[in-house]
C-alpha positions in Angstrom: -19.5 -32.2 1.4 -21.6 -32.3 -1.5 -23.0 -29.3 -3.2 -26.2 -29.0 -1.6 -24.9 -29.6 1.9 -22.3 -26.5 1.3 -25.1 -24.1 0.3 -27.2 -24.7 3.0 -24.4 -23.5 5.4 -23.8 -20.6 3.3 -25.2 -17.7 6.2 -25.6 -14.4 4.6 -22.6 -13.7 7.1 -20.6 -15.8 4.8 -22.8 -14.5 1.7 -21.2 -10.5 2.5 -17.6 -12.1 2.5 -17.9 -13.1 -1.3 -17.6 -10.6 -4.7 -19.5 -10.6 -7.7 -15.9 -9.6 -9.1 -14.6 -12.9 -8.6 -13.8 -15.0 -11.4 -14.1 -18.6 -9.8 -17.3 -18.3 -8.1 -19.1 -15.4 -9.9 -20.3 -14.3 -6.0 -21.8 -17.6 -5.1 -19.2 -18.1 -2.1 -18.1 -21.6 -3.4 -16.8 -23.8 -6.7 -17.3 -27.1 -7.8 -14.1 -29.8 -8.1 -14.7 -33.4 -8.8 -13.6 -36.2 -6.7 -13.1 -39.6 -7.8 -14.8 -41.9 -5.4 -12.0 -44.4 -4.2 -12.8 -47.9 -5.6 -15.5 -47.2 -7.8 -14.8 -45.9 -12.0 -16.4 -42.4 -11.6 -16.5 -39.0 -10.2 -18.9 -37.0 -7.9 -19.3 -33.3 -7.8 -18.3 -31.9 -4.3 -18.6 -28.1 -3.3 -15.8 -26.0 -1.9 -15.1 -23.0 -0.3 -14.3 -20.3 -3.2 -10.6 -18.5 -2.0 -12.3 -15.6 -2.3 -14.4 -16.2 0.8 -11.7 -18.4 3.0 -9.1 -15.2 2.6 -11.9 -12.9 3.9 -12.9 -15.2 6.2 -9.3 -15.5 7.3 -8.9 -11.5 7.7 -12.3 -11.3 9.6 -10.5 -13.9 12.2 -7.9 -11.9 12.5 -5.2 -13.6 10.7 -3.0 -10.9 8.9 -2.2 -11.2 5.3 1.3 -12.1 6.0 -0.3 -15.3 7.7 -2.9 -16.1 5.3 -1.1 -18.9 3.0 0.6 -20.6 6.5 -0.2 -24.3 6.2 1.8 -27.5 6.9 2.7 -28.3 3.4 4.8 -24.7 4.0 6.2 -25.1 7.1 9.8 -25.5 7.0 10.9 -27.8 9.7 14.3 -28.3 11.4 15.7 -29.2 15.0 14.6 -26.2 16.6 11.1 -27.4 15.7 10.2 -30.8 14.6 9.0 -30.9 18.2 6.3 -28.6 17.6 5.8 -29.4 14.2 4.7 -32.9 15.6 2.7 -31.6 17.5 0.8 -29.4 15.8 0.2 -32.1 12.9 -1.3 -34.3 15.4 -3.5 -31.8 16.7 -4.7 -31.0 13.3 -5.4 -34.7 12.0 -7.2 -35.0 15.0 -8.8 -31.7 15.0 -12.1 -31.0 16.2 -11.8 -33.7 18.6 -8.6 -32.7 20.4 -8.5 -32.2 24.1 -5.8 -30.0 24.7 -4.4 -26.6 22.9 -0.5 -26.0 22.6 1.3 -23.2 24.7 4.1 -22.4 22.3 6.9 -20.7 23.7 10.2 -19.7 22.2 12.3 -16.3 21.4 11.7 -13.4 18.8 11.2 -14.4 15.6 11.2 -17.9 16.0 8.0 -18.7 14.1 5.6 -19.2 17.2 3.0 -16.7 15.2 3.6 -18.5 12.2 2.7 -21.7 13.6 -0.3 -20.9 15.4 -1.6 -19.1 12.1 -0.7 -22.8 10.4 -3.1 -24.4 13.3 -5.7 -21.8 12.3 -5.5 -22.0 8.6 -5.7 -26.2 8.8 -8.3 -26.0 11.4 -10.9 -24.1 9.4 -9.9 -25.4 6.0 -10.4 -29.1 7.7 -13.8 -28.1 9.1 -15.1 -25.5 6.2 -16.2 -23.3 9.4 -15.2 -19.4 11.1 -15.6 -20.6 14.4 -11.5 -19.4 15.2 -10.2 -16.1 15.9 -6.4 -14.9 16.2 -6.1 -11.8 19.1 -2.4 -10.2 19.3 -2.5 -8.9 23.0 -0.1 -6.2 22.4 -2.9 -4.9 19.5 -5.4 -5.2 21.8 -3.9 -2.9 24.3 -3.0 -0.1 21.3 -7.1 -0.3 20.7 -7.6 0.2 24.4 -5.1 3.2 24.8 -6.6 4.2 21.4 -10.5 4.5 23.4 -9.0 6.3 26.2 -7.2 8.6 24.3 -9.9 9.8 22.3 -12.7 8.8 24.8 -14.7 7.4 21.9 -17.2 4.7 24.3 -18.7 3.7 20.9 -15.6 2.4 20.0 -15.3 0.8 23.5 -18.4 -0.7 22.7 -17.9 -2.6 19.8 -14.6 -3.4 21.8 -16.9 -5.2 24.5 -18.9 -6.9 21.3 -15.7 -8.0 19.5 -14.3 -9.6 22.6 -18.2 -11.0 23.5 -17.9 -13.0 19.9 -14.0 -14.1 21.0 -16.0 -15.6 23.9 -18.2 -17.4 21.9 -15.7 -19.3 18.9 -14.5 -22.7 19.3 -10.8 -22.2 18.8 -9.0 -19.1 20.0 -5.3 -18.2 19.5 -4.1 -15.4 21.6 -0.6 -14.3 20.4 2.4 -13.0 21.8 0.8 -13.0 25.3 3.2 -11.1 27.6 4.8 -9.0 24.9 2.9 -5.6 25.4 4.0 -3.4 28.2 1.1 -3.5 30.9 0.7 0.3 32.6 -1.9 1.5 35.4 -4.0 3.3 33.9 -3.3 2.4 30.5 -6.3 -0.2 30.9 -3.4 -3.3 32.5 -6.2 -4.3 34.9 -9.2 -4.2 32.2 -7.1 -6.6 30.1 -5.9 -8.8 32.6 -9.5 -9.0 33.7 -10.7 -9.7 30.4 -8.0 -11.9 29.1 -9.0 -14.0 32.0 -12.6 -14.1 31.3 -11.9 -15.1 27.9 -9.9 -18.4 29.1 -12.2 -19.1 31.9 -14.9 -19.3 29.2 -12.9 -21.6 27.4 -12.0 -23.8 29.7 -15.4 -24.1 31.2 -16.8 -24.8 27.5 -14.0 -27.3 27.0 -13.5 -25.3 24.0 -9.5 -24.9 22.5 -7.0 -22.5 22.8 -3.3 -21.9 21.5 -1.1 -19.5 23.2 1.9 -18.3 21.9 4.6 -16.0 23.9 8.2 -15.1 24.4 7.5 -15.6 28.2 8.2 -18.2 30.8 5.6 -19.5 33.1 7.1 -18.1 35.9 6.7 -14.3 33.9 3.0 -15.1 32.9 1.9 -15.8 36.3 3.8 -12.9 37.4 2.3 -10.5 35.1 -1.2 -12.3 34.9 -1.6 -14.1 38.1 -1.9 -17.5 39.1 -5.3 -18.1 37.8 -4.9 -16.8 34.0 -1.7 -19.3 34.4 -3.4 -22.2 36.0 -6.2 -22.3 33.2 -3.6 -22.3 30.6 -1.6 -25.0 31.5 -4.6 -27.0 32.5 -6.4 -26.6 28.6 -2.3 -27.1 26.6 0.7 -29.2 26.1 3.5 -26.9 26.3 6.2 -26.8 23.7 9.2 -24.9 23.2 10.8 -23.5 19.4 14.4 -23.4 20.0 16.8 -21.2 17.6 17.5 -17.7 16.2 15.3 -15.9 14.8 13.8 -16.9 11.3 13.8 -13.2 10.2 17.3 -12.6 10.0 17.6 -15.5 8.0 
């Protein structure tokens, strides 16, 4: 977009992400590169998101700095998942006009975070927007357990906000679904409730998700019921990373 249309999305939420401290943008929230326009002999000025800003932007979503720089050009493909990768590059050429998220399922370790953190970086570099958000489930619950511990209801609060705004972006990724260990009384029936809501908002808004977990079908429905299942496999393709795990590599 040119340099004119990029300021005018620049929202003082974006504004509070930049620093005076940085040395490409000086605290304007974006730089200037020049594009040569294809078949004609000169270049026009174009505005782009200053790093500073995307990697705050990217840490506000929810992506942690480990996942930050994950991107296609990085993403080292093999057997166990040229499947996925094709997938995933589809979905992002096409991206926003996609129809269905990915369920990616596969063992510990096998990159499934790392390639929904690729489908988040692409998607917002692609668009220039925040409208994504990464949730690990098994984080989630340590913040619940953390609010009933200390009985803190501000904190459960800004909980109910947070989760109010996950309602609310356009693509969601909720990661590692299945892997946190799901108590009475330990808020299980608060987060199955709410992990619901959040899809059935999603798929009522047509709006995208990408789910990734170490868990069959058969265990997601057991654990979440038939209706958290049922949503999910309506709004995603599923696929499946094969392999041992990439960390011991």
């Amino acid at each position: 977009m040119t340099k004119e249309q990029y300021i005018s999305t620049l929202t003082p939420e974006i504004l509070r992400l930049t620093t005076d401290a940085c040395k490409s943008c000086n605290g304007s929230g974006y730089t200037i590169v020049k594009i040569k326009e294809e078949n004609y002999d000169y270049e026009t000025e174009k505005a782009r998101e200053c790093e500073c800003v995307r990697i705050r932007k990217l840490k506000a979503m929810g992506l942690e700095e480990r996942y930050q720089e994950c991107c296609l050009a990085n993403y080292n493909v093999d057997d166990s998942n040229k499947d996925v990768y094709s997938t995933i590059k589809l979905f992002i050429d096409k991206y926003p006009n996609v129809k269905n998220g990915i369920l990616i399922m596969g063992g510990c370790g096998t990159g499934k975070t790392y390639t929904a953190a690729t489908i988040i970086n692409e998607a917002v570099w692609k668009t220039q927007t925040s409208h994504a958000r990464m949730i690990s489930v098994p984080k989630l619950l340590e913040e619940i357990k953390a609010t009933y511990d200390s009985k803190a209801k501000r904190k459960l609060r800004e909980m109910e906000f947070d989760l109010t705004e996950i309602e609310k972006c356009e693509l969601l990724c909720i990661d590692d679904l299945g892997a946190e260990h799901l108590k009475e009384g330990d808020g299980a029936s608060w987060i199955r409730e709410k992990l619901f809501l959040i899809i059935d908002s999603f798929w009522n808004r047509k709006k995208t998700i990408i789910v990734t977990t170490n868990c069959t079908v058969k265990d997601i429905e057991d654990k979440y019921g038939d209706r958290v299942m049922d949503r999910i496999r309506g709004m995603t393709v599923q696929r499946v990373i094969t392999g041992k795990s990439r960390r011991m590599l």
